[in-house]
C-alpha positions in Angstrom: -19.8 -22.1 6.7 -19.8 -21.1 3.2 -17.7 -17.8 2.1 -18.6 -15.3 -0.6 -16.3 -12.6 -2.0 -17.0 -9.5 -3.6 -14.9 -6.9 -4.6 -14.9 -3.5 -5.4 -14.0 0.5 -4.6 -17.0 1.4 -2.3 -16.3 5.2 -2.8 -19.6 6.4 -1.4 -21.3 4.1 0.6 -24.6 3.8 -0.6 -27.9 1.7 -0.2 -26.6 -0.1 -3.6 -23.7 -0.9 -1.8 -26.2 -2.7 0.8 -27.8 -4.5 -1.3 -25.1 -5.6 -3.2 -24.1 -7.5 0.0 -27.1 -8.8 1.3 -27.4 -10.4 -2.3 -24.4 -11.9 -2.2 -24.7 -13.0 1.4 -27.3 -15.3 0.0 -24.8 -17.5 -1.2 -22.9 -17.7 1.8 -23.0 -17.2 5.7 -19.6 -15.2 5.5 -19.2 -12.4 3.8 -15.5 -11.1 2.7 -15.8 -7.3 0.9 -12.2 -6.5 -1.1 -11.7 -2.9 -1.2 -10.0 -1.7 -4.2 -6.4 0.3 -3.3 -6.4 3.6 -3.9 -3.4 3.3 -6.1 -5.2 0.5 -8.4 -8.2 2.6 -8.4 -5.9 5.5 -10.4 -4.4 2.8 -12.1 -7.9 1.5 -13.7 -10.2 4.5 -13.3 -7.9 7.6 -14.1 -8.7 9.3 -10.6 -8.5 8.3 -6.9 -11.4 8.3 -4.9 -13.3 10.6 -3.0 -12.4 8.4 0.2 -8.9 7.5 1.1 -8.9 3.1 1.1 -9.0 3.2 5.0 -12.1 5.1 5.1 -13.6 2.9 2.4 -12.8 0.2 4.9 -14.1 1.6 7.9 -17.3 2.6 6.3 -17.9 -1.1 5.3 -16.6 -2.1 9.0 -19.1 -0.1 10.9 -22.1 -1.1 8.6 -21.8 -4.9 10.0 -23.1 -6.2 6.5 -19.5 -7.8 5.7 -17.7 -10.2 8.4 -14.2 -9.3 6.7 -13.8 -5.7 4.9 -10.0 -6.3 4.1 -7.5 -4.1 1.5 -7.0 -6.0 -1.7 -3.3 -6.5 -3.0 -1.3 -3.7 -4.8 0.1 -6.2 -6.9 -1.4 -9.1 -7.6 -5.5 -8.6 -7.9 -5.9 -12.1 -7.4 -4.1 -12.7 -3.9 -6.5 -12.2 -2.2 -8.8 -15.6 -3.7 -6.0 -17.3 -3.2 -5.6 -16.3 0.8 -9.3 -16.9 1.5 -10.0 -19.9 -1.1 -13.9 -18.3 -1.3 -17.1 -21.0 -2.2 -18.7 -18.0 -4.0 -17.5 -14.8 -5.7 -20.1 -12.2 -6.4 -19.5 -9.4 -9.4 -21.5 -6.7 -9.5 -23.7 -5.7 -12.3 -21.0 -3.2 -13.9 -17.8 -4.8 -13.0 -15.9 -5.4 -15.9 -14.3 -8.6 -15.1 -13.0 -11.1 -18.0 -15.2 -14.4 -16.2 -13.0 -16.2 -18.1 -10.0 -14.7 -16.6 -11.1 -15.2 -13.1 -12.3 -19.1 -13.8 -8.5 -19.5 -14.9 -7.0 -18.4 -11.7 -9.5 -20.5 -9.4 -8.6 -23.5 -11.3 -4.9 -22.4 -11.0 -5.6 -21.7 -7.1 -6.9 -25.2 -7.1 -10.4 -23.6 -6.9 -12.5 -25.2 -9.4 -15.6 -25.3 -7.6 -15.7 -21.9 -6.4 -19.2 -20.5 -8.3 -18.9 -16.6 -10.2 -22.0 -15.0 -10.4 -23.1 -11.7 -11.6 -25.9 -10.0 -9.1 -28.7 -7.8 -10.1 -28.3 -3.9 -9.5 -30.5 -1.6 -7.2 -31.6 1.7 -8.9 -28.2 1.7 -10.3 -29.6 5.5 -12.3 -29.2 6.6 -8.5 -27.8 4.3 -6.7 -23.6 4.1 -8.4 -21.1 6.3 -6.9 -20.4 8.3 -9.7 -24.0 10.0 -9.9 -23.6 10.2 -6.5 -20.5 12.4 -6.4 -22.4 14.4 -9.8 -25.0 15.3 -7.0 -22.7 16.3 -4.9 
């Protein structure tokens, strides 16, 4: 069976959220969702999250759209590939990843044939976090 990675903070669950993994599950029969810590998340976006990491988890847990929702590394970002050894990694729409960056690692991780792609977002004028929390 084929697994497909994605990654990100999952703040506020939302029905972009679901799609985001039902069009990555297309690529794969296993789904494996990396939540962001909540100390990387201040590192990168300035401010923790509304949710604490373990409710993040949970969240993704009870939905049942991911077979794995596991914590990614404090340290190294890119532990995680290199535990799982994924067929597919899905980015989101707005994740600013260097592709370049990543394809260096899987080659390092002897990972070469591992396929990046970038899915399509859902209403992301209401369906992102952030407006979310602006609602709020």
């Amino acid at each position: 069976m084929k697994k497909v990675m994605v990654f990100g903070t999952f703040d506020i669950f939302h029905k972009g959220h679901e799609d985001f993994f039902r069009q990555a599950r297309e690529f794969g029969g296993y789904l494996i969702v990396v939540i962001a810590r909540d100390e990387n998340v201040f590192k990168i976006k300035g401010n923790l999250p509304d949710n604490t990491e373990i409710n993040r988890q949970n969240e993704i847990s009870k939905s049942e759209l991911a077979d794995e929702a596991v914590l990614g590394n404090l340290n190294d970002r890119y532990e995680v590939i290199k535990k799982f050894k994924p067929d597919a990694i899905c980015l989101g729409y707005d994740q600013k990843v260097l592709i370049e960056e990543l394809e260096k690692k899987l080659i390092e991780f002897d990972l070469g044939s591992t396929k990046l792609m970038r899915l399509n977002s859902y209403f992301p004028k209401i369906y992102k976090s952030s407006k979310l929390r602006e609602l709020k």
